[in-house]
Rosetta silent file (secondary structure, phi, psi, omega in degrees, C-alpha in Angstrom):
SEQUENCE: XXXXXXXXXXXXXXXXXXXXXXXXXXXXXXXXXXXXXXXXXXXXXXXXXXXXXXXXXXXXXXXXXXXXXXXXXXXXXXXXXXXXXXXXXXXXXXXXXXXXXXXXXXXXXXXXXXXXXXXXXXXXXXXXXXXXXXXXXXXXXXXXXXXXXXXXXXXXXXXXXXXXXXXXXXXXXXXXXXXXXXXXXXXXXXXXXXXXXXXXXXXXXXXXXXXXXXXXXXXXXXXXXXXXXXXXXXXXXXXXXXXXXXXXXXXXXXXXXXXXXXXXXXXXXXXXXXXXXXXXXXXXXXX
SCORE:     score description
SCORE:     0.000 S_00000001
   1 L     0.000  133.224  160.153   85.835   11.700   31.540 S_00000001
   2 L   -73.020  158.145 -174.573   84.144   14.686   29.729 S_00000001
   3 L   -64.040 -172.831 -176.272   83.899   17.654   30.844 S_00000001
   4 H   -62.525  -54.774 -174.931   80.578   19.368   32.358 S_00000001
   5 H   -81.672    4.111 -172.268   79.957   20.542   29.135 S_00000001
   6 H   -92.268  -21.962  148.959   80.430   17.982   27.066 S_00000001
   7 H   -42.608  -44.008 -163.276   77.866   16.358   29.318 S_00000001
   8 H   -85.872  -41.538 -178.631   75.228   19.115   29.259 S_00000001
   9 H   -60.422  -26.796 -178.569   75.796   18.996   25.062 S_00000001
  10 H   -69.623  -38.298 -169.924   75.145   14.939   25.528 S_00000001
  11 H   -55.609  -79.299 -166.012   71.708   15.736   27.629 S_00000001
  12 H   -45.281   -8.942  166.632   70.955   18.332   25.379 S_00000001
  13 H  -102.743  -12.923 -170.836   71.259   16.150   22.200 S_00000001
  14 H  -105.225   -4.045  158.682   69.660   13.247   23.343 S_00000001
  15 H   -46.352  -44.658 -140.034   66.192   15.720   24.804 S_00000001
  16 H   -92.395   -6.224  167.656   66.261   16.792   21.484 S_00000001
  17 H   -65.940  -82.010  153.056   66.262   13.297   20.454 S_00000001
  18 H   -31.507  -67.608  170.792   63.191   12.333   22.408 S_00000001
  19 H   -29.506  -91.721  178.539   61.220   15.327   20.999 S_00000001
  20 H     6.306  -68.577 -176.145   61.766   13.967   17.964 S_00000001
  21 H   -58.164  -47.804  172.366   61.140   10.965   18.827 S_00000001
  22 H   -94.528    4.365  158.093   57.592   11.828   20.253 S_00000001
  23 H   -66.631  -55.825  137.065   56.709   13.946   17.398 S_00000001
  24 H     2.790  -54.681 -158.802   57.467   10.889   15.371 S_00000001
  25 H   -86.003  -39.227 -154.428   54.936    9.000   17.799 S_00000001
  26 H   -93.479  -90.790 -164.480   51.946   11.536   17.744 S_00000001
  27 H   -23.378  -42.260 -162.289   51.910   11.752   13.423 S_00000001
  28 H   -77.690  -26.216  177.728   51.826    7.343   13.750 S_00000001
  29 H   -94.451   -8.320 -168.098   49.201    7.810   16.084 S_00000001
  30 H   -75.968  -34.427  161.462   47.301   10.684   14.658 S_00000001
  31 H   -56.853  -50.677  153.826   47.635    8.225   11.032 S_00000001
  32 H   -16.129  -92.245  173.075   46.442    5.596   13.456 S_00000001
  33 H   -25.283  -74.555 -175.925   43.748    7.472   14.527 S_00000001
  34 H   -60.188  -35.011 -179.550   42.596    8.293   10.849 S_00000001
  35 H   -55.322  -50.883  178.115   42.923    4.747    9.656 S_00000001
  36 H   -43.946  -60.868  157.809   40.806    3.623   12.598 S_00000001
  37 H   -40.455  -40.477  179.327   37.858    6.025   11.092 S_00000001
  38 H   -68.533  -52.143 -174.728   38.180    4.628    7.602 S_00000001
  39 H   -58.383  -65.366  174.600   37.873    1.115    8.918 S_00000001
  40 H   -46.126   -9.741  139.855   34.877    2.179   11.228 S_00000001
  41 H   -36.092  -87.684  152.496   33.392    3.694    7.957 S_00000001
  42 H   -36.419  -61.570  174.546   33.877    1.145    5.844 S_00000001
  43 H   -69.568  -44.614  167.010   32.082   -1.220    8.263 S_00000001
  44 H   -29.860  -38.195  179.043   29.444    0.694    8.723 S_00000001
  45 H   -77.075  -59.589 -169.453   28.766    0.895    4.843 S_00000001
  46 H   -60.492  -40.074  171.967   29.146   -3.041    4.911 S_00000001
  47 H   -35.340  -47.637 -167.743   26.586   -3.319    7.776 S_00000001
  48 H   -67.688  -50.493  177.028   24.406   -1.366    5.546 S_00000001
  49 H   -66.300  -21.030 -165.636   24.941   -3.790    2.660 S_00000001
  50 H   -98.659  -31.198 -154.876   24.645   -7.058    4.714 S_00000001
  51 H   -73.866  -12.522 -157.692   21.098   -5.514    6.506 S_00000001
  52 H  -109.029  -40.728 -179.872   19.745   -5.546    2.856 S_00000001
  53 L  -114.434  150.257 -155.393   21.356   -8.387    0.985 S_00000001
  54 L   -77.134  135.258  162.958   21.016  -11.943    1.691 S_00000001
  55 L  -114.204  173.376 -147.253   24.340  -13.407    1.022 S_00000001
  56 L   -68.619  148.858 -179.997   24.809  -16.088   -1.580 S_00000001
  57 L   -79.992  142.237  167.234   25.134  -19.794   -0.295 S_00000001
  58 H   -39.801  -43.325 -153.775   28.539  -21.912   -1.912 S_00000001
  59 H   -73.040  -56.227 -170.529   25.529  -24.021   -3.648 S_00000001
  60 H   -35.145  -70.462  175.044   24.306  -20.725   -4.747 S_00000001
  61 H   -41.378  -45.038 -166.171   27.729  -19.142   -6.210 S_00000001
  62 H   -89.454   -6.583  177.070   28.683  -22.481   -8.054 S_00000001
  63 H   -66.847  -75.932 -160.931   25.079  -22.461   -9.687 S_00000001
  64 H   -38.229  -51.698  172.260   25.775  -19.255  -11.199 S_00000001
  65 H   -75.990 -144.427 -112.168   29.490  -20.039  -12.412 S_00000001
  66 H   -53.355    8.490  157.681   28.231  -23.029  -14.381 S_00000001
  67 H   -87.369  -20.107  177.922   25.308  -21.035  -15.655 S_00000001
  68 H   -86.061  -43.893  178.652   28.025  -18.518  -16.857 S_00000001
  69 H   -71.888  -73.234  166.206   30.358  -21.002  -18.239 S_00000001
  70 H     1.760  -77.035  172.607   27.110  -23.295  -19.754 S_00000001
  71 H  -130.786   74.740  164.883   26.017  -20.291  -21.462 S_00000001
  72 L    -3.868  -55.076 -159.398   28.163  -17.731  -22.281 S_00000001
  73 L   -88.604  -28.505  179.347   25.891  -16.235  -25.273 S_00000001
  74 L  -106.962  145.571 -149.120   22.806  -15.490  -23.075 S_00000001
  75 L   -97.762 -173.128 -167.904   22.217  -12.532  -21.362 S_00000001
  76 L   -54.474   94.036  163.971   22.389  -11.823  -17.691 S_00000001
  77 L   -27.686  133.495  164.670   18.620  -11.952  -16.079 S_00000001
  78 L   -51.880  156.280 -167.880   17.699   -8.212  -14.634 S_00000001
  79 L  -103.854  141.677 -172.768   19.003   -8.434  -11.053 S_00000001
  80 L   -73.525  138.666 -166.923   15.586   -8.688   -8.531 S_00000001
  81 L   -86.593  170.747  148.489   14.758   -5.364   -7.221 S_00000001
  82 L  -113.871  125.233 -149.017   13.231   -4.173   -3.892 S_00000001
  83 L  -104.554  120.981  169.960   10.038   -2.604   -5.481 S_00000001
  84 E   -45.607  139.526  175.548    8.031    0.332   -3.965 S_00000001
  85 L   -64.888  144.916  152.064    4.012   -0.412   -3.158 S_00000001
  86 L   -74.714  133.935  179.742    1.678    1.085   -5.662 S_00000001
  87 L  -117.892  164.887 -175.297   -0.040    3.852   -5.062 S_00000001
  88 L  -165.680   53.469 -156.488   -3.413    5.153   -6.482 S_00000001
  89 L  -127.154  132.902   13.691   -4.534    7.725   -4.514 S_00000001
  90 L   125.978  176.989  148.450   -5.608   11.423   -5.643 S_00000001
  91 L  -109.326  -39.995  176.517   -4.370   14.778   -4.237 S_00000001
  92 L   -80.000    6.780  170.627   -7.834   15.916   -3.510 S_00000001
  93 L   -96.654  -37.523 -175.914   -8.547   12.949   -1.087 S_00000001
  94 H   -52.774  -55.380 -149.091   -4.476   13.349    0.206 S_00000001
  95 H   -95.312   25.382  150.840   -5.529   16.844    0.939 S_00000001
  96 H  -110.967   -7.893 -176.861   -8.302   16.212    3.573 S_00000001
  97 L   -76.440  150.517 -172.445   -6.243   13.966    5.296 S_00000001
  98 L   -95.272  149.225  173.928   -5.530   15.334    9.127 S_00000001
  99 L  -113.783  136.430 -159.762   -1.797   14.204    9.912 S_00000001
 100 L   -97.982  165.445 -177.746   -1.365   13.665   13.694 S_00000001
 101 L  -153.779  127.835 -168.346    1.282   15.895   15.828 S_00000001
 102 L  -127.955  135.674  166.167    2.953   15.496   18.850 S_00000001
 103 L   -48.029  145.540 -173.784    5.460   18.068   20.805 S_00000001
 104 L  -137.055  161.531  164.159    8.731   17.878   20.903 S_00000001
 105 L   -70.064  167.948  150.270   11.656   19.682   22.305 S_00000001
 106 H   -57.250  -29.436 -163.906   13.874   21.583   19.904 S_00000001
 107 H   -81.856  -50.787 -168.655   16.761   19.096   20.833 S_00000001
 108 H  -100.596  -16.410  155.504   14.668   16.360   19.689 S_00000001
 109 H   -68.133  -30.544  175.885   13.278   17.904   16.394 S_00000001
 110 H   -62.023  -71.296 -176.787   16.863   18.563   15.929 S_00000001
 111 H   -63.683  -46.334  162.485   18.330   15.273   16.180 S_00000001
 112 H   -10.128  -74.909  165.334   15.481   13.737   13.986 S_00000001
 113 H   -74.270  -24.030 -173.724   16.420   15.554   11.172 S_00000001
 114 H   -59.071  -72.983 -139.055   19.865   15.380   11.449 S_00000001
 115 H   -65.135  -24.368  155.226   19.535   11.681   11.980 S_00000001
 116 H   -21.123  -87.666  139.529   17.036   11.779    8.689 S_00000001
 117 H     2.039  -66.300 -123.810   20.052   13.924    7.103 S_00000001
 118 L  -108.203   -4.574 -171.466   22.320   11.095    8.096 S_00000001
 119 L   -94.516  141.176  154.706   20.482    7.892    6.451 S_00000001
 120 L   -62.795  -20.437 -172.329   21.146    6.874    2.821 S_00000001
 121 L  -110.203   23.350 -119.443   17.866    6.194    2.203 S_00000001
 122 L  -177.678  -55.596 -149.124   16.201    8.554    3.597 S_00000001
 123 L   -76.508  -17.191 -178.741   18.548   11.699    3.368 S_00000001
 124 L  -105.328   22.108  163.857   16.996   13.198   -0.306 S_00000001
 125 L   -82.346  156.527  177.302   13.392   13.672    0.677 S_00000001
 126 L   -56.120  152.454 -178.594   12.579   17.527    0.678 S_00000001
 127 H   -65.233  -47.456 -165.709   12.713   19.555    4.265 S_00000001
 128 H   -55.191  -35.073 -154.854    8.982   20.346    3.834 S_00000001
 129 H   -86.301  -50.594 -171.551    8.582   16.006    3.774 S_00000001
 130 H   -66.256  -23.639  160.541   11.385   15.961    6.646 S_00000001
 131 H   -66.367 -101.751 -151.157    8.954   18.801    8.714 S_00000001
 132 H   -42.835  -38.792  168.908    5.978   16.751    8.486 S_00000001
 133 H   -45.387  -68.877 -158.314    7.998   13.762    9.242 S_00000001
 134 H   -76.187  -12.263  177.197    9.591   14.884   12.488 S_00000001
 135 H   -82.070  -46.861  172.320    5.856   16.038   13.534 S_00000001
 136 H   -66.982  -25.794 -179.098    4.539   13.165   13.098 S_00000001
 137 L   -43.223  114.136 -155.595    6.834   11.155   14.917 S_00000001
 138 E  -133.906  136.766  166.482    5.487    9.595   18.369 S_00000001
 139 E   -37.062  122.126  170.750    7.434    8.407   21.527 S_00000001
 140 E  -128.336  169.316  172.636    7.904    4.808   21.826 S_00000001
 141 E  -146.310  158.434 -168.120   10.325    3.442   25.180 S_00000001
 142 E  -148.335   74.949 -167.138   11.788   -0.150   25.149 S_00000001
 143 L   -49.176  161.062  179.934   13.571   -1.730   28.477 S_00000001
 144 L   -49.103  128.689  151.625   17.051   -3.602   28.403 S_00000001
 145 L    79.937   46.910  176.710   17.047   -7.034   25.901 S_00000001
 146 L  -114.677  165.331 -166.578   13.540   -6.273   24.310 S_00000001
 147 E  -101.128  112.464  166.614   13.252   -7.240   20.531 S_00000001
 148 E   -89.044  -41.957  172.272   11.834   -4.005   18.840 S_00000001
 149 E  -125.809  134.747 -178.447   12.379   -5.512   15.000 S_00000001
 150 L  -120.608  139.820  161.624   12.770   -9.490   14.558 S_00000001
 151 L   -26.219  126.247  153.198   14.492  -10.422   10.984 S_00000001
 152 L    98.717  -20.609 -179.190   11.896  -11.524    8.460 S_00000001
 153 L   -76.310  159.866  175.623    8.185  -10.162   10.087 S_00000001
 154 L   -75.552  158.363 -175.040    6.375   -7.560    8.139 S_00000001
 155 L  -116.880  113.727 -167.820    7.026   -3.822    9.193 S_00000001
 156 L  -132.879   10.086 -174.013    4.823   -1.304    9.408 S_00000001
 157 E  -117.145  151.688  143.915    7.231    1.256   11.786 S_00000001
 158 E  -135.456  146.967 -176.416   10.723    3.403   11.417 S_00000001
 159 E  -115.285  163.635  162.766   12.424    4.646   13.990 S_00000001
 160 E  -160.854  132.781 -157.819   14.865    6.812   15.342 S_00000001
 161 E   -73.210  115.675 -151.999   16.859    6.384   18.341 S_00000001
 162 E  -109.313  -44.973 -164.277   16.869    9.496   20.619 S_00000001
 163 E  -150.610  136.283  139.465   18.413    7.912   24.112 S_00000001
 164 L   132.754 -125.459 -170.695   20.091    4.164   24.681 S_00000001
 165 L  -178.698  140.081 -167.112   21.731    1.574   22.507 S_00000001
 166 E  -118.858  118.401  175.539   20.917   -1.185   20.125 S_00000001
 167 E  -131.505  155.359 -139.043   22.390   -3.770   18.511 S_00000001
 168 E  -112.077  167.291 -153.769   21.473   -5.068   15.157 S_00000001
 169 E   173.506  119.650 -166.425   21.890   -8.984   13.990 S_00000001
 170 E  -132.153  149.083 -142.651   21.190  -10.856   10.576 S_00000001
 171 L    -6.192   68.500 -146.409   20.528  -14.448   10.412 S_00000001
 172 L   118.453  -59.129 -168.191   22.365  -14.660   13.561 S_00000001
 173 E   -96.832  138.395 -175.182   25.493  -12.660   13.181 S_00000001
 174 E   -70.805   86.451  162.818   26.318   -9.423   14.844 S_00000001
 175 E   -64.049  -55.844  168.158   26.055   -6.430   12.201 S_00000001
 176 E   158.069  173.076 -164.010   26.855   -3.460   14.907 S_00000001
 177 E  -117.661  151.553 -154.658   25.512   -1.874   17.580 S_00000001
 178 L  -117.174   94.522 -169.495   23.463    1.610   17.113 S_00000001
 179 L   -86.621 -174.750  174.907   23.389    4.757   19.591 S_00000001
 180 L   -28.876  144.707  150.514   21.492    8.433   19.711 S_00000001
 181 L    68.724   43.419  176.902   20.585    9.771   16.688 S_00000001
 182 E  -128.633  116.475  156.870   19.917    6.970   14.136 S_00000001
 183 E   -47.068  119.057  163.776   17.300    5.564   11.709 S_00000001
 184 E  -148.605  133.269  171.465   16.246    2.054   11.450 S_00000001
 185 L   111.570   15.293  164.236   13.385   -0.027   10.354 S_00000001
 186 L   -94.300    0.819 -170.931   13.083    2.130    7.161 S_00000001
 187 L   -89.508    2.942 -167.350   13.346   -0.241    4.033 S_00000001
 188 L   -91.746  -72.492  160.934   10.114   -1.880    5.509 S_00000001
 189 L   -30.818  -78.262  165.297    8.203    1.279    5.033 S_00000001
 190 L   -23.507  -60.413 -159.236   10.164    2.768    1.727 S_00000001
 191 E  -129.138  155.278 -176.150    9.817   -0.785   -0.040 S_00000001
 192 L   -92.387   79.980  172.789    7.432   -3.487   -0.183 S_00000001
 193 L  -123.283  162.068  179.558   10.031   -5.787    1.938 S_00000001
 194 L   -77.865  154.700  170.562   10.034   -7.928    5.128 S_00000001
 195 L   -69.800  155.835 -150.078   12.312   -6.552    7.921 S_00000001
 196 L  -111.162    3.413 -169.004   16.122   -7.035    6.886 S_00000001
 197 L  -171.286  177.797  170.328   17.476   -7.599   10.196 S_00000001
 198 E  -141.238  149.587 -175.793   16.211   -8.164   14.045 S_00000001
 199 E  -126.601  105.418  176.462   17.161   -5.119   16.482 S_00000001
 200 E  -115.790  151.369  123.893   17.224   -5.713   20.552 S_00000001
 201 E   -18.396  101.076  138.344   18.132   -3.543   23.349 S_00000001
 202 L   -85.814  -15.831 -171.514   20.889   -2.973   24.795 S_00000001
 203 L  -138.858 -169.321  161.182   20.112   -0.541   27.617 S_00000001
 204 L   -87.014   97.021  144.241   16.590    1.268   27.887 S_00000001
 205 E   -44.059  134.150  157.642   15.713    3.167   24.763 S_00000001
 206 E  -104.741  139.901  173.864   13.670    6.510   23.769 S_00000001
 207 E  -131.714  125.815  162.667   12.736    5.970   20.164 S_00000001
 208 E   -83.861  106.537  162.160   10.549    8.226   18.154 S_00000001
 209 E  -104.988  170.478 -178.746    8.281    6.292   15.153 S_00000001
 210 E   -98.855  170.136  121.793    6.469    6.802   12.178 S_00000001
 211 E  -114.273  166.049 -166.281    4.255    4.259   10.852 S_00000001
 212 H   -14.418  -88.045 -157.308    3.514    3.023    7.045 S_00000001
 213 H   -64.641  -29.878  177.197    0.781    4.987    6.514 S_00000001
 214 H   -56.079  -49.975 -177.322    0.997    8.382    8.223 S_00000001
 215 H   -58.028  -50.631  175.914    4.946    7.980    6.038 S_00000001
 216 H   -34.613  -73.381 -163.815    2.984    7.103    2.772 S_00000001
 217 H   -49.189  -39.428 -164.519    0.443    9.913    3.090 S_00000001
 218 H   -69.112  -69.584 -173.306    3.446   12.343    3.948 S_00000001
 219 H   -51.266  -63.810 -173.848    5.240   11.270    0.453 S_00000001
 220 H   -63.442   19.107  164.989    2.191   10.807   -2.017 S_00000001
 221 H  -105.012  -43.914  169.324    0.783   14.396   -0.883 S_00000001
 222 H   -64.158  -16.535 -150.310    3.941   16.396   -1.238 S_00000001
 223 H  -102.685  -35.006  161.169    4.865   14.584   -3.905 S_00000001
 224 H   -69.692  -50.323 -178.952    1.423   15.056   -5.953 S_00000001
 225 H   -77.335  -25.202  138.200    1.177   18.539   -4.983 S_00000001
 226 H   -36.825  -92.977 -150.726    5.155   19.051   -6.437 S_00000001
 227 H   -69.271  -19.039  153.697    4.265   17.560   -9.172 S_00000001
 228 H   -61.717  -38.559  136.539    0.785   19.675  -10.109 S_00000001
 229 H   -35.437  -71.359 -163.803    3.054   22.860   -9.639 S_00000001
 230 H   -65.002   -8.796  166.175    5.408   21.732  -11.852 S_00000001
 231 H   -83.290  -36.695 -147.185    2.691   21.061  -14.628 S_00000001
 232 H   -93.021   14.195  151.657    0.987   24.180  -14.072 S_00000001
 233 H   -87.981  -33.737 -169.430    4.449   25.961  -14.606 S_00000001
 234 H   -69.435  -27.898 -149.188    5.198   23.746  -18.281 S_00000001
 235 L  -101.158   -5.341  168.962    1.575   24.915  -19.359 S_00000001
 236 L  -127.145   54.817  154.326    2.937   28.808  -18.953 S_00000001
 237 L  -120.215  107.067  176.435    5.979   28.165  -20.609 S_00000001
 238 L   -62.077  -44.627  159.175    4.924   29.427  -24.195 S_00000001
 239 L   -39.227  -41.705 -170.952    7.778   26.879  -25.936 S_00000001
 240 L  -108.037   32.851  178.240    5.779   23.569  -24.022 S_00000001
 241 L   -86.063   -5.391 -178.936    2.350   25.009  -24.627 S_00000001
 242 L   -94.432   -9.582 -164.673    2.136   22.722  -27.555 S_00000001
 243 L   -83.870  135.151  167.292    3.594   19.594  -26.043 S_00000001
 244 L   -93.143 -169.218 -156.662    0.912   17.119  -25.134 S_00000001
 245 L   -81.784   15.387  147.131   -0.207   16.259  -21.128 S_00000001
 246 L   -88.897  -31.031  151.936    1.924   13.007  -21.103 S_00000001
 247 H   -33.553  -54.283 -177.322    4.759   14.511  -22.384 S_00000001
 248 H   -66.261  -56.959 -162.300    4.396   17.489  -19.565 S_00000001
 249 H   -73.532  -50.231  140.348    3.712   14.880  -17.141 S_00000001
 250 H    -7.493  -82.898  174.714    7.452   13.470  -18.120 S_00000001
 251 H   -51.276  -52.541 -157.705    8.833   16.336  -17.471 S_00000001
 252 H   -63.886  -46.876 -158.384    7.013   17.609  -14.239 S_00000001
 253 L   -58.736  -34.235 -169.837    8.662   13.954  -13.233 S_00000001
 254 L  -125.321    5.602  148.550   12.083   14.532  -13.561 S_00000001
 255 L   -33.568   90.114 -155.828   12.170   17.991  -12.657 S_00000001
 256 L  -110.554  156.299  177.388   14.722   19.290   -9.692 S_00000001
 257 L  -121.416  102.223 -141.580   14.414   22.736   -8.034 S_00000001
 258 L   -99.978  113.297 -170.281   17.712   24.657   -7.893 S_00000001
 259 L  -101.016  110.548 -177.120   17.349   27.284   -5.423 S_00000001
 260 L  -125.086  145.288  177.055   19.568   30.564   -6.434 S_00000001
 261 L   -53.642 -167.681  149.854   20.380   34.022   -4.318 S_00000001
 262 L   -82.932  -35.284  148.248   20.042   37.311   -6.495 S_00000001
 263 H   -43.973  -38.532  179.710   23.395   37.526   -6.771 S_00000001
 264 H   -86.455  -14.201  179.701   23.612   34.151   -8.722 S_00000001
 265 H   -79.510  -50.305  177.041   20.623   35.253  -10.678 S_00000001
 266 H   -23.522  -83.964 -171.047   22.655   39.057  -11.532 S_00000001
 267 H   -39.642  -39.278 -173.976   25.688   36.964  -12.458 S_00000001
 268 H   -54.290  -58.397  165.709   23.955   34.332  -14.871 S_00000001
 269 H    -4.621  -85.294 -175.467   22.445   37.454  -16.182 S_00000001
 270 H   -36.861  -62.166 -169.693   25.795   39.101  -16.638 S_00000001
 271 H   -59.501  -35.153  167.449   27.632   35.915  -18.234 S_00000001
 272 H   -65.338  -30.962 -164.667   24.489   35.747  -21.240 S_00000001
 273 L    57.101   66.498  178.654   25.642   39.709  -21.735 S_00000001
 274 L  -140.429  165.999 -164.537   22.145   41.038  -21.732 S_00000001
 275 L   -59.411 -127.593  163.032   21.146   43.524  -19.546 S_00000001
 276 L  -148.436   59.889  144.801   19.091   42.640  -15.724 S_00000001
 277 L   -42.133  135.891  158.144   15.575   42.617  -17.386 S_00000001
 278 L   -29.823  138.989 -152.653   12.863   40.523  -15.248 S_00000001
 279 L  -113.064  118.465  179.644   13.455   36.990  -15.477 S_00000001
 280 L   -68.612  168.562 -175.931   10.482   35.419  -17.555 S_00000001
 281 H   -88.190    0.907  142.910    9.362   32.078  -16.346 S_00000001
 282 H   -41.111  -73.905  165.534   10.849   30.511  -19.417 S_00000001
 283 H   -27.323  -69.754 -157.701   14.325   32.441  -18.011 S_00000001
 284 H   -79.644  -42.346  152.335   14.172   30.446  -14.503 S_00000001
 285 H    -9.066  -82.617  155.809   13.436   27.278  -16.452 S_00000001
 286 H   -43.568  -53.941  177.426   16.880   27.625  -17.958 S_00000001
 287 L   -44.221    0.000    0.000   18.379   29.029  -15.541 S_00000001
């Protein structure tokens, strides 16, 4: 038999074993852990992708491959779009319109935009469009297993889910289920499409909406008054005073507005190696 100590060195190697051992266990689960987020990610993006596009039938698929093998030489057809409504409406009629506004907490103007923020489709309108948005925005409540959007009806709301749970379902099929602080129902309203999905209750929801037209009104006013700034900036840039007002109108179109500190103006400054004259409006153009 070993001695006492040859015993206490046997404990003491196989503790140190076990550490080891659960150090070992916590990285596989903390890799776990991250994999589990990528997957939950991932589906989420395909959820997004299934709510929009129909998918293709076997009849469908083998049409196509013998239209590709058939004719080789001819080119692909443009792929069908989801196409915005036309608009044809003014800034000085836009600009009489009253926009309605209902109080909110801070908590719930908060989560609005974030959940705004957090949509792809949704997330690159301007904060002034995302203010007016979140203003406009009216209470709706919905008890457990009511249908708020059914797959295929026209749409004239978007929402965003403030308190309960949802779950979302295309021809059929389970897509995922949707908690606090989410956007749905907006491709009706964006694009001239049918709803993409049907949405019931799981619990009792608070939802805040929008509807078409208040969202419409919101975009074509900001978006006309953006772009009549941005001519009436082109037309006192002495280089485009010569350009004519479709040309200008181009521009003003594809125009983004890069917001820089004083410091980042100094430095540009610095890096041309000219002095820290006033910056002409020609300057912040380049710049």
């Amino acid at each position: 038999m070993g001695t006492l100590r040859d015993l206490q060195y046997a404990l003491q190697e196989k503790i140190e074993e076990l550490r080891q051992r659960d150090a070992l266990i916590d990285e596989l689960e903390l890799e776990l852990d991250q994999k589990d987020e990528l997957i939950q990610r991932l589906q989420n993006e395909l959820d997004k992708y299934r709510s929009v596009i129909r998918p293709a039938t076997a009849q469908q698929v083998q049409a196509q491959q013998q239209s590709l093998v058939l004719q080789p030489d001819q080119h692909r057809s443009k792929r069908q779009a989801i196409s915005a409504e036309p608009t044809a409406c003014d800034i000085s009629a836009l600009s009489h319109v009253t926009l309605p506004f209902y109080p909110k907490s801070p908590e719930s103007k908060e989560l609005i935009k974030e959940a705004i923020l957090d949509n792809d489709f949704m997330k690159n309108l301007e904060l002034s469009q995302i203010q007016e948005i979140v203003d406009c925005m009216y209470p709706v409540d919905y008890g457990k297993d009511s249908c708020i959007i059914k797959e295929g009806d026209v749409g004239s709301l978007v929402f965003v889910m403030e308190e309960g749970k949802v779950e979302v379902t295309k021809e059929g099929m389970k897509l995922c289920t949707m908690g606090p602080g989410k956007v749905f129902g907006e491709l009706a309203i964006l694009y001239n499409c049918t709803r993409t999905a049907t949405v019931r209750t799981l619990t009792h929801v608070k939802l805040w909406a929008i509807d078409r037209q208040c969202f419409q009104t919101i975009m074509m006013r900001t978006g006309l008054i953006k772009h009549a700034e941005y001519m009436d900036f082109l037309k006192s840039v002495p280089t485009f005073q010569g350009l004519p007002e479709e040309t200008l109108s181009k521009l003003a179109d594809v125009m983004e507005e890069v917001r820089l500190s004083p410091t980042d103006l100094f430095y540009v400054v610095l890096c041309k190696g000219q002095a820290h004259p006033p910056l002409t409006s020609f300057d912040r153009l380049l710049y």
